[in-house]
KEKE-3310 file (N, C-alpha, C; in steps of 0.2 Angstrom, whole numbers, plus 5000, padded with zeros to 4 digits):
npx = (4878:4878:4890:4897:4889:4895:4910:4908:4903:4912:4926:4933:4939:4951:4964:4974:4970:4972:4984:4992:4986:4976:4986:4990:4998:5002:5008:5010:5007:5018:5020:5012:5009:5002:4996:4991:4993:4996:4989:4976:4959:4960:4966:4977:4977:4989:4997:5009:5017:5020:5023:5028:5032:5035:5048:5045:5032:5030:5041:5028:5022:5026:5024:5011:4998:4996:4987:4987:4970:4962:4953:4944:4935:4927:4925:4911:4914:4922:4927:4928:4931:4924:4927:4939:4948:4943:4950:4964:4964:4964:4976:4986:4991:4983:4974:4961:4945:4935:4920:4908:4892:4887:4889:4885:4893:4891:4884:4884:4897:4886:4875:4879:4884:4893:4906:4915:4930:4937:4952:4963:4977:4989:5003:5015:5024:5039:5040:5036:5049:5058:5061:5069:5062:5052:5039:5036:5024:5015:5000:4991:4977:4968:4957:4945:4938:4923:4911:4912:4903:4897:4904:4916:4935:4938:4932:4936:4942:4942:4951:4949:4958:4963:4956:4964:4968:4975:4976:4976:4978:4978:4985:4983:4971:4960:4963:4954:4951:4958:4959:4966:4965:4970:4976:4976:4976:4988:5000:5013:5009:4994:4985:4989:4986:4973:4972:4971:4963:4959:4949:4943:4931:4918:4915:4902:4901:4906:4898:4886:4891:4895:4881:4876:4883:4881:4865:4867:4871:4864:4852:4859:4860:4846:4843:4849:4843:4831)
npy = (5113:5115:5116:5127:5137:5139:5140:5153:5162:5160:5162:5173:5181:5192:5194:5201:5211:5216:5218:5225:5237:5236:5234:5218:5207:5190:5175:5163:5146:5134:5120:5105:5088:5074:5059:5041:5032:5018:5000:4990:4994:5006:5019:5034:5051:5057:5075:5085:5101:5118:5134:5149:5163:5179:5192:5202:5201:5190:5192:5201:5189:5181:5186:5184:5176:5160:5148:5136:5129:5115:5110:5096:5088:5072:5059:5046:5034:5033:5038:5050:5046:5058:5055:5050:5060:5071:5063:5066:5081:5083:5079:5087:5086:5092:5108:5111:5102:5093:5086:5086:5086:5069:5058:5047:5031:5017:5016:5009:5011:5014:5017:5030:5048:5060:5070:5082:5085:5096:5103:5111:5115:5122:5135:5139:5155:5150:5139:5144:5157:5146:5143:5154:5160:5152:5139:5122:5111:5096:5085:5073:5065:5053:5040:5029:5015:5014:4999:4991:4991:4972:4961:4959:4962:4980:4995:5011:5025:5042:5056:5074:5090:5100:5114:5125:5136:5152:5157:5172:5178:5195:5207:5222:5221:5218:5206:5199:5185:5183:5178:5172:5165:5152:5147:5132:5128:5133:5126:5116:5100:5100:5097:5085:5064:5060:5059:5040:5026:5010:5001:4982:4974:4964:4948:4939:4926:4922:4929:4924:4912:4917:4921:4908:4900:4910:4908:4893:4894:4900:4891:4879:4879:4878:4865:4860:4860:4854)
npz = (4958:4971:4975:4965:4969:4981:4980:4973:4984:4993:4993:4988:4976:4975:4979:4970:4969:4981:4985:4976:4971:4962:4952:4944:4950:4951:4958:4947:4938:4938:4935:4934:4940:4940:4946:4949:4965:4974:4977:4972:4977:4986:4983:4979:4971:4966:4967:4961:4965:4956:4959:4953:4958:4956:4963:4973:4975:4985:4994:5000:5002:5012:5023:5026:5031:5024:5012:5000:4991:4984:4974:4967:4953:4956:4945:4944:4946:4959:4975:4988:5005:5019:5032:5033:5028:5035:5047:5044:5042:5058:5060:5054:5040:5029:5031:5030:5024:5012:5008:4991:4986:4982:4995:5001:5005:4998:4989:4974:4956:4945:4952:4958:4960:4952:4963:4973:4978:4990:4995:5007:5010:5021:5019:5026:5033:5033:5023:5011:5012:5008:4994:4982:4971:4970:4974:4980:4983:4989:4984:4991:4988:4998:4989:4985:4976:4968:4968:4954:4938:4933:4923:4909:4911:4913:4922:4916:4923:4921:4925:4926:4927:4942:4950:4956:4970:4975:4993:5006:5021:5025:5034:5033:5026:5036:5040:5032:5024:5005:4989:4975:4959:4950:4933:4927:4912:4906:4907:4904:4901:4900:4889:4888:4886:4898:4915:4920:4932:4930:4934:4939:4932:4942:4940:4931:4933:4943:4954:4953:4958:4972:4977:4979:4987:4997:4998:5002:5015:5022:5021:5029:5042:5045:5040:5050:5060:5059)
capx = (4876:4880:4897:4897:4887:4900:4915:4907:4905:4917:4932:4935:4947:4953:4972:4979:4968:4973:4993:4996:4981:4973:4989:4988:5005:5002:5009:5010:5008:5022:5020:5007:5011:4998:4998:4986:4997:4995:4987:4968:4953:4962:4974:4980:4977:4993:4998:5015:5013:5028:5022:5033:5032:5039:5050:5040:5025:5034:5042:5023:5016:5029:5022:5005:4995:4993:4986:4984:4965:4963:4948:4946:4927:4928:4923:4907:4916:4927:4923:4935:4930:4924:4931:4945:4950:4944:4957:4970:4964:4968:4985:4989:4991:4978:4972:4954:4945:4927:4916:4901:4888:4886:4893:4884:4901:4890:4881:4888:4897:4881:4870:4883:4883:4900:4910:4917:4934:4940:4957:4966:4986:4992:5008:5017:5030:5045:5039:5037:5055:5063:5064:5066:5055:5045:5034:5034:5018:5013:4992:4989:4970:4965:4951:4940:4934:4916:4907:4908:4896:4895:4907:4922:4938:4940:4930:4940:4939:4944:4950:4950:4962:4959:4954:4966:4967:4981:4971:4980:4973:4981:4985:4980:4966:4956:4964:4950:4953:4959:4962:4966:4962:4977:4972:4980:4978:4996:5006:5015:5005:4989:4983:4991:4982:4969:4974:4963:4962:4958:4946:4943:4925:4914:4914:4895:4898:4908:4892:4881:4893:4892:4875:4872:4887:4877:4860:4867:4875:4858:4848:4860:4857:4837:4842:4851:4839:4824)
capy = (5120:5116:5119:5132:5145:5139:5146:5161:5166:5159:5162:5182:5182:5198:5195:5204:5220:5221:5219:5229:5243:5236:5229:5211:5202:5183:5170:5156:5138:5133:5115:5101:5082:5070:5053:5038:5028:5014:4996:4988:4997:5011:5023:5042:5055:5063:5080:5088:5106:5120:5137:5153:5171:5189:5192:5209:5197:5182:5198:5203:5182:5178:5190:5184:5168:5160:5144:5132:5128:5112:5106:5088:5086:5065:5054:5045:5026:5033:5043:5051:5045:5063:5054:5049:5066:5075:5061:5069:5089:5082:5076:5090:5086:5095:5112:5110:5098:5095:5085:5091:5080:5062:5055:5039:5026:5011:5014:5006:5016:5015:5021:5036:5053:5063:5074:5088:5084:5102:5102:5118:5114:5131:5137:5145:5158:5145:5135:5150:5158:5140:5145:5162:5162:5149:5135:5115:5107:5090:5083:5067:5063:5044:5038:5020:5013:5010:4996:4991:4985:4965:4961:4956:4968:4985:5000:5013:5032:5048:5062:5080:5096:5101:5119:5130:5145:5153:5165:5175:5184:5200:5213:5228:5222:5218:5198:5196:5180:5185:5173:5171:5158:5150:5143:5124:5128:5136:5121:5112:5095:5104:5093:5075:5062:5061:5052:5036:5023:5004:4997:4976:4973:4960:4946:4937:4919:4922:4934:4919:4906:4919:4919:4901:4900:4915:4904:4888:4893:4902:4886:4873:4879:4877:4860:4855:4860:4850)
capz = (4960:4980:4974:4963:4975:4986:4975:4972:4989:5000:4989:4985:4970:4975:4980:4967:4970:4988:4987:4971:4970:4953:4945:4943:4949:4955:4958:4944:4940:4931:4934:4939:4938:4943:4946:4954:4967:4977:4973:4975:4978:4990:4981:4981:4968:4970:4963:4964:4960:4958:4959:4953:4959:4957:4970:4975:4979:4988:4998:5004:5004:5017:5031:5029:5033:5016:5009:4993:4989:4977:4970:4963:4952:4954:4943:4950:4950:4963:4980:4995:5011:5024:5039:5031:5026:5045:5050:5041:5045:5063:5059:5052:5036:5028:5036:5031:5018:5015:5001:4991:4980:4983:5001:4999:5003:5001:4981:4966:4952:4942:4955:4963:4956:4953:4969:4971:4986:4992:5000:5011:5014:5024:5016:5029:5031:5031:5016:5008:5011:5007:4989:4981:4966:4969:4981:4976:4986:4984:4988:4989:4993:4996:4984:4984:4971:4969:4965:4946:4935:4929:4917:4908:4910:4920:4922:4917:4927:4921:4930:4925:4931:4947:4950:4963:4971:4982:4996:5009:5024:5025:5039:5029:5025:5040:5041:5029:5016:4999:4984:4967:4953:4946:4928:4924:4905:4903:4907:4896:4900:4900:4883:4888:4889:4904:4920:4921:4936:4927:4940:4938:4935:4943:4935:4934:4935:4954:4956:4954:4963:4980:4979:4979:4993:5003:5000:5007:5021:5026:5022:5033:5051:5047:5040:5057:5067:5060)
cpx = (4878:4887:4900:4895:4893:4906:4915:4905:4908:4923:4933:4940:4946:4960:4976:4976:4971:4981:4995:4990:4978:4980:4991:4994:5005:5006:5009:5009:5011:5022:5015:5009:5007:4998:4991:4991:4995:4992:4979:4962:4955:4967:4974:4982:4983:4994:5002:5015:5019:5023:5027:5030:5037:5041:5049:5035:5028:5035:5035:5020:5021:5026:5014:5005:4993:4991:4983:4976:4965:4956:4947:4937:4931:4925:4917:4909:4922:4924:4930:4930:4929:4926:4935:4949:4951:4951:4963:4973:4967:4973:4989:4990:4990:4977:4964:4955:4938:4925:4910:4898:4888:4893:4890:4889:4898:4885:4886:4891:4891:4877:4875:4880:4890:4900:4914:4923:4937:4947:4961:4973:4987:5001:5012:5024:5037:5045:5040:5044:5060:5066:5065:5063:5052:5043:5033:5031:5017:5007:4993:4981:4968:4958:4950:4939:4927:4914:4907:4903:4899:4898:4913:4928:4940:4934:4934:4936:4944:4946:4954:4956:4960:4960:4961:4968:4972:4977:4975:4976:4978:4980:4981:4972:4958:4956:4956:4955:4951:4961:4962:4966:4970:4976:4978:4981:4983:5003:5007:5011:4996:4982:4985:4985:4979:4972:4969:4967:4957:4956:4942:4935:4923:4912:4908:4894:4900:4903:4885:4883:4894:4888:4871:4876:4883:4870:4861:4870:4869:4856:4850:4860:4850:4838:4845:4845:4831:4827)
cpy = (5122:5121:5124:5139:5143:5143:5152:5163:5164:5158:5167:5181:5190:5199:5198:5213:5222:5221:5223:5234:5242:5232:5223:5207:5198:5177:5165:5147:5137:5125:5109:5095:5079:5063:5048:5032:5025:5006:4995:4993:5005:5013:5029:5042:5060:5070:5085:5094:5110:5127:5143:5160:5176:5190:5196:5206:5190:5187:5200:5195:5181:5181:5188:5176:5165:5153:5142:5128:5121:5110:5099:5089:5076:5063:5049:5036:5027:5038:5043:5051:5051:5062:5052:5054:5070:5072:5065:5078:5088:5081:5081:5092:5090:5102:5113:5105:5098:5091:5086:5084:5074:5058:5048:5035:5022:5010:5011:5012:5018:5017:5028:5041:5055:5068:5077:5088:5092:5100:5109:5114:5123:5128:5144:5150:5155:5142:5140:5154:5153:5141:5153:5165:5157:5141:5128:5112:5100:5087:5076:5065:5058:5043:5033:5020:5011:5004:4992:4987:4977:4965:4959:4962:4974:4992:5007:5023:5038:5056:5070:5086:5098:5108:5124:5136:5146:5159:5166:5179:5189:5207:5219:5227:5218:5209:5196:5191:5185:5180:5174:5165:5158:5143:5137:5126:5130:5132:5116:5104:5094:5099:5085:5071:5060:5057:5048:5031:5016:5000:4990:4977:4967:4953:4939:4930:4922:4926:4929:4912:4909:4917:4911:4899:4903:4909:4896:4889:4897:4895:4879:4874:4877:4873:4857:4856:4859:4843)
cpz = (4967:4980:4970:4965:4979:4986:4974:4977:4994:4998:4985:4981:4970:4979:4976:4968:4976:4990:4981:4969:4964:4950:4950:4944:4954:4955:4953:4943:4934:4930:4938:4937:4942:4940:4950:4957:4972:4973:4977:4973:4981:4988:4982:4975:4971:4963:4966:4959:4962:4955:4959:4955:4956:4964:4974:4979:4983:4993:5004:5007:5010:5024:5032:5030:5026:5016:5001:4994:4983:4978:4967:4960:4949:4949:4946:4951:4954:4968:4985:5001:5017:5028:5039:5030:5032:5048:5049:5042:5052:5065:5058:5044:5030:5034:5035:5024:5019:5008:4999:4986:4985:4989:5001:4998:4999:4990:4979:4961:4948:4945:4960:4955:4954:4960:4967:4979:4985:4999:5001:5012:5013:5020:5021:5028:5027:5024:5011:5005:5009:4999:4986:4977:4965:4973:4976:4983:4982:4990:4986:4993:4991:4994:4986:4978:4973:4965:4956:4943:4934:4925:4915:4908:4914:4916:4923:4920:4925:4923:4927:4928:4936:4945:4957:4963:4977:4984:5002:5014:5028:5031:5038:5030:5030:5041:5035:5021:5008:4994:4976:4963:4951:4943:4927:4917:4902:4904:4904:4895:4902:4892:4884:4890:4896:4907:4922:4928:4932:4934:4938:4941:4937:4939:4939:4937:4943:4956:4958:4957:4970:4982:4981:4985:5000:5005:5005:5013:5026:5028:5028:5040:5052:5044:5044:5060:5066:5061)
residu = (UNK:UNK:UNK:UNK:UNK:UNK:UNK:UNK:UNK:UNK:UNK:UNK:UNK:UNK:UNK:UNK:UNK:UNK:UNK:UNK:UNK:UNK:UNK:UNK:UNK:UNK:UNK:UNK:UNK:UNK:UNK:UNK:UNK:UNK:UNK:UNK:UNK:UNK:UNK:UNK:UNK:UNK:UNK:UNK:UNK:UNK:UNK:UNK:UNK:UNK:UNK:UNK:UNK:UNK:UNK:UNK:UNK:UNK:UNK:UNK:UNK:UNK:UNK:UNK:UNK:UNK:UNK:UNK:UNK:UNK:UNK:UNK:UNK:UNK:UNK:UNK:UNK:UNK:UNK:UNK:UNK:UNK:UNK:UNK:UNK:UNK:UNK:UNK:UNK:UNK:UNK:UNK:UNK:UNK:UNK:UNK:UNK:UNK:UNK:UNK:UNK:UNK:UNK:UNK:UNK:UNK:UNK:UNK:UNK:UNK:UNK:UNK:UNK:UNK:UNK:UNK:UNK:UNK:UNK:UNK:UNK:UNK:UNK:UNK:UNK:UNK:UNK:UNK:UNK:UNK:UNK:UNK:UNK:UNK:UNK:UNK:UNK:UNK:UNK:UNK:UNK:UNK:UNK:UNK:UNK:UNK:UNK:UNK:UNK:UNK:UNK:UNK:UNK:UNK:UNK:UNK:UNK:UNK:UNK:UNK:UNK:UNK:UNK:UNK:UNK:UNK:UNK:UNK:UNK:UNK:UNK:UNK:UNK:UNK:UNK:UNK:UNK:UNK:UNK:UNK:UNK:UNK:UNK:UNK:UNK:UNK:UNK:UNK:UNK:UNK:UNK:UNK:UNK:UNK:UNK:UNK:UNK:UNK:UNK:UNK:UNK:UNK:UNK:UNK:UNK:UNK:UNK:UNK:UNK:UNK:UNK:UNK:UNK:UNK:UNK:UNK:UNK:UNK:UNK:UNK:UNK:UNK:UNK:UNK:UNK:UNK)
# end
């Protein structure tokens, strides 16, 4: 709910009203390609993404200040680090970021909830005029795994479309942010099978040869020192 009032008003889907008086001509998403890359516990949801325009509206986005919006809803056996992420707004990388729901690093996947990662990459002028009908961006935001349950085999993690929006702040219209929705449903791998992450669960005897490790290594200082 944090994040749904937050969509609804902190993100005017009204960029097509304010460049073309009522008629509706955006930007498209002609292609999304995502991937889970790295090894271990610590990887990168990457998502390489190719945007097409009208070269009427390409024309106007170049003169303003614009950025791509992505949403990610996690999965709860997986979480993105908040100060992991600032690090990155600092660098540059990112131009804003921000997590919603369940910040807890330190649960289990069975005791977490699901998240909600927001990322801002500015898309400026240049980027912009590099092609002439159309913008290829690529996100990659670093993940954990959490915790899995006791058991034999992997816990596997499923990860749905993200959500993006292209918003612009516009001279005309008083530098105030303007954005618009731009549906995943229309691209060709829009039905493929789901992207998962096969996370290696816990397995219980080593769960109960730590503990017997952890208790003797408490007990043998208090058997030196009687």
């Amino acid at each position: 709910m944090e994040f749904d009032s937050f969509i609804a008003n902190e993100i005017p889907l009204t960029l097509c009203k304010v460049l073309e008086d009522g008629t509706c001509v955006l930007p498209t998403l002609s292609n999304l390609h995502r991937s889970v890359i790295g090894e271990g516990s610590h990887r990168r949801l990457s998502s390489s993404i190719i945007f097409k325009f009208q070269p009427e509206l390409k024309i106007k986005l170049v003169a303003h200040s614009c950025e791509v919006i992505m949403t990610e809803r996690l999965p709860s056996g997986v979480f993105a680090d908040p100060f992991e992420l600032q690090h990155l707004v600092q660098r540059g990388v990112f131009s804003d970021a921000a997590v919603f729901g369940d910040t807890n690093l330190e649960l289990p996947s069975f005791r977490s909830n699901r998240s909600v990662v927001e990322i801002h990459m500015s898309i400026g002028s240049k980027m912009l005029s590099r092609h002439h009908d159309k913008l290829d961006i690529n996100l990659e935001v670093p993940l954990h795994a959490r915790y899995s349950p006791l058991g034999l085999g992997f816990s596997r993690v499923e990860f749905g479309q993200p959500d993006l929006f292209m918003c612009c702040r516009l001279e005309g219209n008083g530098f105030k942010r303007n954005c618009a929705y731009l549906p995943t449903n229309n691209i060709s791998d829009y039905k493929a099978s789901p992207l998962a992450w096969e996370i290696p669960c816990g397995i219980r005897e080593h769960a109960e040869s730590c503990l017997l490790l952890l208790t003797a290594s408490l007990l043998c200082p208090l058997c030196l020192s009687w």
